[in-house]
C-alpha positions, -999 to 999 in steps of 0.1 A, spaced: 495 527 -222 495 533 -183 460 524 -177 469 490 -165 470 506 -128 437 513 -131 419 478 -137 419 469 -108 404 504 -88 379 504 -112 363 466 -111 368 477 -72 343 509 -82 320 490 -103 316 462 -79 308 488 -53 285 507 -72 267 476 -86 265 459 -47 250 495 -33 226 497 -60 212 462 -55 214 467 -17 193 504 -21 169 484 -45 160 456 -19 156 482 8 135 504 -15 112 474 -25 108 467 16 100 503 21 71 500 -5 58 468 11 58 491 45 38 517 30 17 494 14 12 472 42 2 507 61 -21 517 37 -42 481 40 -42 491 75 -61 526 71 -84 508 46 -90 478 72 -96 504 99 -122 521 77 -138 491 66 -141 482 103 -157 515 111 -181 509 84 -192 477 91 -197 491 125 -221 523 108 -242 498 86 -245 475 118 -257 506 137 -278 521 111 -296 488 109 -300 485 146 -317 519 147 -341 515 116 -350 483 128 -360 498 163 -382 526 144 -396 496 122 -406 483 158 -421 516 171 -438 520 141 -451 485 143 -465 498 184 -483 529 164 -503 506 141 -512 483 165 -520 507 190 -540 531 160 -557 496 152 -568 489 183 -585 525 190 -602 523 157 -615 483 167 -623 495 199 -643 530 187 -663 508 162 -671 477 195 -653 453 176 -636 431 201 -595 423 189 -594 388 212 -611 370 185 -623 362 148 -607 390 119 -602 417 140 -574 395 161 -565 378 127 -555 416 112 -537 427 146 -518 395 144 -506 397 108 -500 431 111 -475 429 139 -460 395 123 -456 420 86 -440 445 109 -415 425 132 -406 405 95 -398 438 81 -377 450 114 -361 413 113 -354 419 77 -335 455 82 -315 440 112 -300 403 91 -295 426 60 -272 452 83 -256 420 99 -250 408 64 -233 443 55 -218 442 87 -197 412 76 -191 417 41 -174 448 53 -152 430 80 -143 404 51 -129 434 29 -111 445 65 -93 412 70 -91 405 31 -69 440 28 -46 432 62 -41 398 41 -29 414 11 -9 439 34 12 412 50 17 396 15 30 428 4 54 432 36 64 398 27 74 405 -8 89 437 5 113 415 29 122 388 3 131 413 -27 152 427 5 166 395 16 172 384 -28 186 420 -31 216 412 1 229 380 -19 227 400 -53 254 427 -35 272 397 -21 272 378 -56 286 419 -72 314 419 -44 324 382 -48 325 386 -84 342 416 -84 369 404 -59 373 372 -80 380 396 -110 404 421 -94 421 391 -82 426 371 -117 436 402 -130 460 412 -109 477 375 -111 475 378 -147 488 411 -148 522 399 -131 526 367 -146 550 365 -179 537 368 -213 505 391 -200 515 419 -221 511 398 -246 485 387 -244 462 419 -242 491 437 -268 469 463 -293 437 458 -269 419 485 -257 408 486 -215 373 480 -219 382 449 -241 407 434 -214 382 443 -186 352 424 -206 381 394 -215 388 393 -176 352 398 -161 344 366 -184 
């Protein structure tokens, strides 16, 4: 038929094609794990930042809790004072004291609970540069799988080509593949 010359070029081709197409695919996959590794970056970086604004906001309400907390006592004491009630002893100093102790629990409360947010948010920071390393390590594995997939294409091919072409030359080939079409002496070979 004259397309025996061609058996050969084209397992070549294929091969090729098949070993570049599992090469592009592993470096496609590691280029996704980049970006996605870069992305939990930029979402670490703004869970850092707002850990650091919920630490900050609770810093500052709980230092107006406090001057509050110095209003009241100081309104307290005027009021004590304009009535002659003495704030050393007995109810009077039993109010002051509970009243500051309400007011510095409260300030104590705003400042743990913006400590608390403060390190739930650095958990989600550290919990997304996890998964962002897993992912670059995915990304460098389907990389590393996709190398020895183009190898395994190559070597396959190159064993094919080269049965072919020794039982192309060797007597009795015609033979053997007399009345077949290509693709059904290229699928014999391949297997």
């Amino acid at each position: 038929m004259g397309l025996e010359g061609l058996y050969i070029p084209l397992i070549i081709a294929g091969t090729a094609v098949s070993a570049y197409s599992a090469y592009e695919s592993g470096q496609q996959a590691k280029r996704d794990a980049k970006a996605q590794q870069e992305l939990a970056e930029r979402n670490a970086l703004l869970k850092e930042r707002q850990a650091k604004a919920e630490l900050e906001r609770g810093q500052e309400e709980s230092r107006r809790i406090r001057e509050f907390g110095e209003e009241v006592a100081g309104t307290q004491q005027v009021a004590f004072a304009k009535g002659g009630v003495l704030t050393t002893t007995g109810t009077p100093a039993i109010v002051k004291e509970r009243t500051e102790a309400d007011i510095l629990a409260d300030a104590e409360q705003v400042l743990q609970d913006a400590l608390l947010a403060e390190s739930f948010r650095l958990s989600e920071a550290e919990n997304l540069r996890f998964g962002g390393r897993i992912a670059k390590a995915r990304g460098a594995a389907a990389a590393r799988g996709a190398k020895f997939a183009a190898a395994g294409s190559i070597l396959s091919g190159i064993g094919t080509a080269a049965y072919l072409g020794s039982t192309l030359k060797s007597p009795g080939t015609k033979d053997l593949f007399a009345g077949s079409t290509p693709q059904a002496k290229a699928t014999y070979l391949r297997y």
